[in-house]
N, C-alpha and C positions, 0 to 999 in steps of 0.2 A: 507936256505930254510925257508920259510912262514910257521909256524905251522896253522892246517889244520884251525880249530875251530879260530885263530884271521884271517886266510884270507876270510873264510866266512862273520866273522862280516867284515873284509873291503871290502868285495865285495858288501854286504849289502848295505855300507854307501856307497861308488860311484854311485851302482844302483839308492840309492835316491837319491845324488849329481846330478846326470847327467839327473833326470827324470826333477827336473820341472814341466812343465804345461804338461810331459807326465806321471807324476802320475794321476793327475786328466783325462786325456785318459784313461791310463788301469783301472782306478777307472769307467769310465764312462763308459766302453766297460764290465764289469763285470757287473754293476749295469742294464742297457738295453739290458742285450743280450738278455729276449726273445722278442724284440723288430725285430730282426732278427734271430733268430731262425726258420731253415727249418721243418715244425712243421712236412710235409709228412714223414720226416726219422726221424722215434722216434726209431725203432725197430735197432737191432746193425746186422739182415740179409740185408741187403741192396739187390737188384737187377741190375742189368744194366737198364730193364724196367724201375725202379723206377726213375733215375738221367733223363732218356734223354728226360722227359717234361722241366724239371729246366734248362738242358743247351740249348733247343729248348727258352726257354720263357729271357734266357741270350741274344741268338744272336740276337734278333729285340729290346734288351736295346742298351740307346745310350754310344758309348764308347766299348762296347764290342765286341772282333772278336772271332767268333768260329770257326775252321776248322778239319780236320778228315785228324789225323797224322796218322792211321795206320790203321789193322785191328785185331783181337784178330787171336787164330787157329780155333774159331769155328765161325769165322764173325762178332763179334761184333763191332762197331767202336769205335777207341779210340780219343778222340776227347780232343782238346785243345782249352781252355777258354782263352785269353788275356785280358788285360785293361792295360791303364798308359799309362801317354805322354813322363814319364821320358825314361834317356839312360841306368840306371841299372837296367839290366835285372832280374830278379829273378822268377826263376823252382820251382815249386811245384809239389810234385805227390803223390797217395797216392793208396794204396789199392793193391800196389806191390804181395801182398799176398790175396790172396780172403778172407778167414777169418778175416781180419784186417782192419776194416771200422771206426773205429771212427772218423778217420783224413776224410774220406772221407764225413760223414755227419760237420765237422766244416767247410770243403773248402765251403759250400754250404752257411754255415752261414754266413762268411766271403764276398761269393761274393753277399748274401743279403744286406750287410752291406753297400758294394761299389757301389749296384745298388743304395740304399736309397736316397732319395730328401735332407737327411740331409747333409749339409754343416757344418764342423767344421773344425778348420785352420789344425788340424791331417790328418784329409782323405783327403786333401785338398793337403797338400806338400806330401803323399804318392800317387796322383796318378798325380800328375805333376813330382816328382822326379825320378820316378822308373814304370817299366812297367812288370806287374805282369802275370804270366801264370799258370794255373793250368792245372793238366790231370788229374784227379780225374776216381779212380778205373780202374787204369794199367791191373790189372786181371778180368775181367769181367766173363771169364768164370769158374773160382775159387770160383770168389762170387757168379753165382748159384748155385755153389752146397758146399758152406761156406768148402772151403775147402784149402789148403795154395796154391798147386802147380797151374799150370793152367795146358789143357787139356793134353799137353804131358805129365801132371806127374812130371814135373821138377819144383824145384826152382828159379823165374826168376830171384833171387835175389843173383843166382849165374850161372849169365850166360854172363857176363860181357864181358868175353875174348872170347868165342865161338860163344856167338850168335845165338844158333839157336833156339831162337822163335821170334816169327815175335812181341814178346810187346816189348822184350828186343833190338830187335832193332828199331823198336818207338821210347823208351826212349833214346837209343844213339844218334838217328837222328836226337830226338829234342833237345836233351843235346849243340850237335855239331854246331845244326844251330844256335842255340841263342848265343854260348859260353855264358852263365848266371854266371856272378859274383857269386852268392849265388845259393843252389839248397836246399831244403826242403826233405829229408827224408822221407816218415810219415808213420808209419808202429802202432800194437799193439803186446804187448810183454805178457808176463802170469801175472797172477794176483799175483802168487807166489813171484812175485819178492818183498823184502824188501830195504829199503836204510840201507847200512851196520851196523850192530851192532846196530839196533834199532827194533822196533816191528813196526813201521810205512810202509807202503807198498809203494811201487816205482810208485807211480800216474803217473809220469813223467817220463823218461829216456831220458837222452842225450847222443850224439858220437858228436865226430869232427873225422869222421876215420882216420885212421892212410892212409900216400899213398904208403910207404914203407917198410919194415919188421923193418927196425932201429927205426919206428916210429918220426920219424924229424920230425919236425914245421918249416915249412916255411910261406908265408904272405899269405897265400892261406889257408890254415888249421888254421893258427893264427889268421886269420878275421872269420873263424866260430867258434873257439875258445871263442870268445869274445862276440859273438852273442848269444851263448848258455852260458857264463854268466850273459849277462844281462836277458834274460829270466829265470832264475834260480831266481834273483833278484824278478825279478814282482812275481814268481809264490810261494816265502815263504810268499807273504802276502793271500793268499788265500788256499795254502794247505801245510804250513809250515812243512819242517823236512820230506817233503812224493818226495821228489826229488833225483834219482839216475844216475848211468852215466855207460857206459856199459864198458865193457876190449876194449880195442882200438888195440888188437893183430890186426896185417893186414893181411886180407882175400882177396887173389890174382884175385877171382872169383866173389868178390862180388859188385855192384854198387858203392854204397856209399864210398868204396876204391877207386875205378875207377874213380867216379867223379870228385873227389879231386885228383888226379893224373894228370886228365885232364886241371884241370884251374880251376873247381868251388869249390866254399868253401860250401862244402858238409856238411848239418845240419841231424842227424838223432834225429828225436821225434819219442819216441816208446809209446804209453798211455797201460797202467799197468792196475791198480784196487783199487777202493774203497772203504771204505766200505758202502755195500747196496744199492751199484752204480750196478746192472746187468746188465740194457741194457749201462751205459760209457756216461751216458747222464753230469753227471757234468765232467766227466773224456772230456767228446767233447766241454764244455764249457770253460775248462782251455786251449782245442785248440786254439780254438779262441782267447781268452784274449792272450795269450804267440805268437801265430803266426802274428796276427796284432799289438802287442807289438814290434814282433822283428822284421817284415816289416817297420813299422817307423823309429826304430834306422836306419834301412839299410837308410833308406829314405831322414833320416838329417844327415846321418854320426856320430851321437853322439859316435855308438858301439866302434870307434876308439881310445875310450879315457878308454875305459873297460881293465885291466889288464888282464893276463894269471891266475894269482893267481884263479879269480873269477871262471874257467871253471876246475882249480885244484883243489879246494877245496870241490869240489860234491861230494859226499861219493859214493863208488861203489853201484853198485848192487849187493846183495845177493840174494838168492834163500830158505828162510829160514819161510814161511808162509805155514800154513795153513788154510785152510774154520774153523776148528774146532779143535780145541785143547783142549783133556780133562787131567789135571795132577792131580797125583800121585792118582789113585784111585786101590780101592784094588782090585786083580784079584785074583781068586781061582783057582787051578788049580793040578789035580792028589793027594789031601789031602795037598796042600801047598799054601800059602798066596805069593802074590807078587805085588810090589809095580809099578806102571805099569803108562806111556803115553802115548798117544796115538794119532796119528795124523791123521786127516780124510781130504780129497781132494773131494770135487764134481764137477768131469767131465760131462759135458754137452754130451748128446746125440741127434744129431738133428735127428727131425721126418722124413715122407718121401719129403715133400715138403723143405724141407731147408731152413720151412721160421719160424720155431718154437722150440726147444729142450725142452729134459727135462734129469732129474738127474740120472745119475748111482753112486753112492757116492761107494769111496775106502776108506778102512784104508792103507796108506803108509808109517808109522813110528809107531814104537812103544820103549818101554826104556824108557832112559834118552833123553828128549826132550829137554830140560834145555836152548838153546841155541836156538832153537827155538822160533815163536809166532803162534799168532791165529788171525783174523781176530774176531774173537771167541773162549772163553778161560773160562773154566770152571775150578775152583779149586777143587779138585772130593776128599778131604783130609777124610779121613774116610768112603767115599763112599764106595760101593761092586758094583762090576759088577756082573749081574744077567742074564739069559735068559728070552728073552721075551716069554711070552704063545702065544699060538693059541686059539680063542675065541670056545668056547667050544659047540656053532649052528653052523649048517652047513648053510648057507644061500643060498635062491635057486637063486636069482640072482644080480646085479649090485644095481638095484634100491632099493632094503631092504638094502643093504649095507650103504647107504643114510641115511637111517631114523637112524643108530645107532648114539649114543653118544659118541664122541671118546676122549672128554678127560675124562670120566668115567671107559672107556677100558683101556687106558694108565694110570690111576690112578691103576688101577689093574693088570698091566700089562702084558699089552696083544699089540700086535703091529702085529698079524696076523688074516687073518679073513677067513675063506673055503667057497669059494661060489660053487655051482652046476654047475653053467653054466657062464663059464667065456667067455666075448665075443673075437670074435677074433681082433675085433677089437680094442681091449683097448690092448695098450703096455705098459703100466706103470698103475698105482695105481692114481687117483685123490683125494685120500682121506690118511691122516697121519697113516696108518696102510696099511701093504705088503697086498695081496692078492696071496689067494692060491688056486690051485685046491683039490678036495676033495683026490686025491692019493700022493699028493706034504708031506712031511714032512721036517719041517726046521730042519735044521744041528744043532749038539750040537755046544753051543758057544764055542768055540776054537779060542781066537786071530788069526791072520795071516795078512800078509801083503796080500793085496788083498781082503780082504771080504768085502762085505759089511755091511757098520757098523750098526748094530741093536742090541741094549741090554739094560734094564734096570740097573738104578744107585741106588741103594736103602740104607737107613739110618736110624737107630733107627725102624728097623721092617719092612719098607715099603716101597716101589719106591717113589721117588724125582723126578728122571728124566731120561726121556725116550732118547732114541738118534733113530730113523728112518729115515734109508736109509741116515744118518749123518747130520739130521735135531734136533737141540736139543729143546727138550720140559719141559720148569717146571712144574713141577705138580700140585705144588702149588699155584702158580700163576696164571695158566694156558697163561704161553706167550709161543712164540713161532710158526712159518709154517714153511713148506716145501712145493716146487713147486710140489712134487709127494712123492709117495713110488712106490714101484714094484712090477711087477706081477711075480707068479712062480707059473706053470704051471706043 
């Protein structure tokens, strides 16, 4: 057995071996990409609306064939992009899951990239070599309403064997017709995820699924095996050490087992999280670099020459982040000190249009967090946790709330503020301090799993730093936003 740490560095030193003048490629596809860059899909809501000008404006480019593989359950059509004069075929698809669009704003970048007047010997032997297809946003109707399942409610990502929704058998249709050497994954996984035993977050996730419960390798799983090495390769030069690889247990129900059962050598990229990456706009830049990275290899057969080691050596995934990490600060609590962490999570709430969210922040751990990280990570050592005040005017509406000073309130702290007339319309707080109605009283501070985290940190006499709605503020400084606080009513 390869120990783990010397077959990374040799998978390292083969990826450059074997790149060549495809280093300066993925050097030059990093360096230009907002050269193709789909500027319309900045936002990580995507629409079915939004794609079908881009795949209208593909099918009258020359070289492209579009046609309408299916249709979603509530009508949508699900349409397949082609190009490439080559014989090896290669499936892409993305957006399996309606909330999970990153991959799907890169397929767009990518085939900006393929439509472009520039000729370079790379995209050159990639679209002579191999003939490429995309189905970009399998769930269409998921991603109106940014939601996983599609309209039945089911996972189609586990519909493999039964089939009954009409995406899931699209994608077997067109799996079956092409029989596709390679097939593309593309899904988005939680930001929570870490690469094992590191504080670095899993920007990246790879599978080669297993096809059988024994989990065998055979040449079919061992060619994506080695595909998802060398992409591992390209992607420490740009987000080093932030690269993970999922449990490869074999799910009976799922695609990506299925495919790879089938005959294709089944790639899953799941895009994770960055930090201060919200909408996954560099986390969709690494798509592209690593996806037309590892369409090349397909392209020249280089991946052939990629050992096993390279795709063994990815450190798992963990699940061990969070948004905000405050340690060891002192909690008070029934006349008694306690030495306390604290781990905060901000889940997103989308508004009623599903084309915007905003924060509900959790505390979800608390103890010894030790083994944990933060995306954000406060050393809270001598700190006190405090209750924050309620501002001590009643304010009669939205607009005075405006004119106050709020890191002078937080300096004092205070993180609540009573208006008169709360509109009905505002669902959340625009402003770094809750909002309350004039009958509302906030709860005494009492840790718990599930609240939301609001409390001053105070030191030598006086707040330091505030935490609203699990947005951390220094006082001192005054650094620090939050997308919202909350209303309570």
């Amino acid at each position: 057995m390869i120990h783990k740490p010397f077959a990374f560095l040799l998978t390292l030193m083969m990826c450059f071996a074997l790149q060549g003048q495809t280093e300066d490629f993925t050097s030059s596809l990093y360096e230009t990409y907002d050269n193709y860059k789909e500027k319309s899909l900045d936002k990580r809501r995507v629409k079915h609306r939004d794609i079908q000008p881009l795949i209208d404006a593909k099918a009258l480019g020359a070289g492209f064939e579009v046609r309408t593989v299916g249709r979603s359950i509530e009508g949508r059509p699900l349409r397949l992009i082609s190009i490439g004069k080559g014989d090896t075929d290669v499936f892409l698809w993305s957006q399996m899951h309606g909330n999970e669009p990153t991959a799907t704003q890169a397929i767009f970048d990518i085939l900006n990239f393929l439509a472009s007047a520039d000729q370079g010997t790379e995209k050159r032997a990639i679209l002579e070599s191999v003939r490429l297809h995309f189905l970009p946003m399998l769930n269409p109707d998921g991603a109106e309403v940014f939601a996983r399942q599609n309209a039945l409610g089911i996972d189609i990502n586990r519909d493999a064997l039964r089939l009954q929704s009409p995406e899931g058998r699209t994608l077997k249709g067109v799996r079956d017709s092409l029989e596709a050497e390679f097939g593309f994954n593309l899904h988005d996984q939680s930001t929570y995820y870490n690469a094992e035993r590191t504080p670095k977050p899993a920007t990246i996730s790879y599978l080669a699924p297993a096809y059988n419960y024994e989990k065998e390798i055979n040449t079919v799983r061992a060619n994506a095996m080695k595909v998802i090495g060398y992409m591992n390769g390209i992607l420490q030069k740009y987000a080093p050490g932030q690269v993970g690889k999922y449990n490869d247990d074999f799910e009976p129900r799922a695609f990506g087992d299925n495919i790879q059962k089938w005959g294709t050598s089944a790639i899953l990229i799941e895009s994770g999280g960055y930090p201060e990456d919200v909408e996954k706009q560099e986390i969709r830049k690494l798509n592209y670099v690593s996806i037309l990275s590892a369409i090349y290899t397909i392209a020249t057969g280089s991946y052939e020459k990629m050992t096993l080691e390279g795709y063994e050596s990815i450190p798992e995934n963990d699940r061990k982040l969070f948004d905000l990490k405050i340690e060891g600060v002192t909690y008070p609590l029934l006349g008694q000190e306690y030495l306390m962490d604290i781990g905060i999570h901000r889940p997103e709430v989308d508004d009623a249009s599903h084309a915007d969210f905003w924060y509900s922040s959790r505390v979800v751990d608390l103890g010894d967090l030790s083994t944990y990280y933060g995306y954000q990570t406060l050393d809270a050592t001598g700190y006190r946790l405090e209750e924050a005040k309620v501002y001590p005017e009643v304010l009669p509406d939205i607009k005075a709330v405006g004119k106050l000073d709020f890191w002078s309130l937080l300096q004092e702290g205070v993180a609540y503020v009573r208006v008169a007339n709360l509109p009905k319309e505002f669902i959340n707080s625009p402003y770094p301090v809750h909002l309350i109605s004039t009958s509302y009283k906030p709860a005494e501070l009492r840790l718990g799993i599930g609240m939301n985290p609001t409390f001053i940190l105070s030191k030598a006499g006086g707040p330091k730093y505030a935490v609203v709605n699990g947005f951390l503020y220094n006082l001192s400084t005054r650094e620090g936003s939050g997308k919202n606080s909350m209303i309570y009513r």
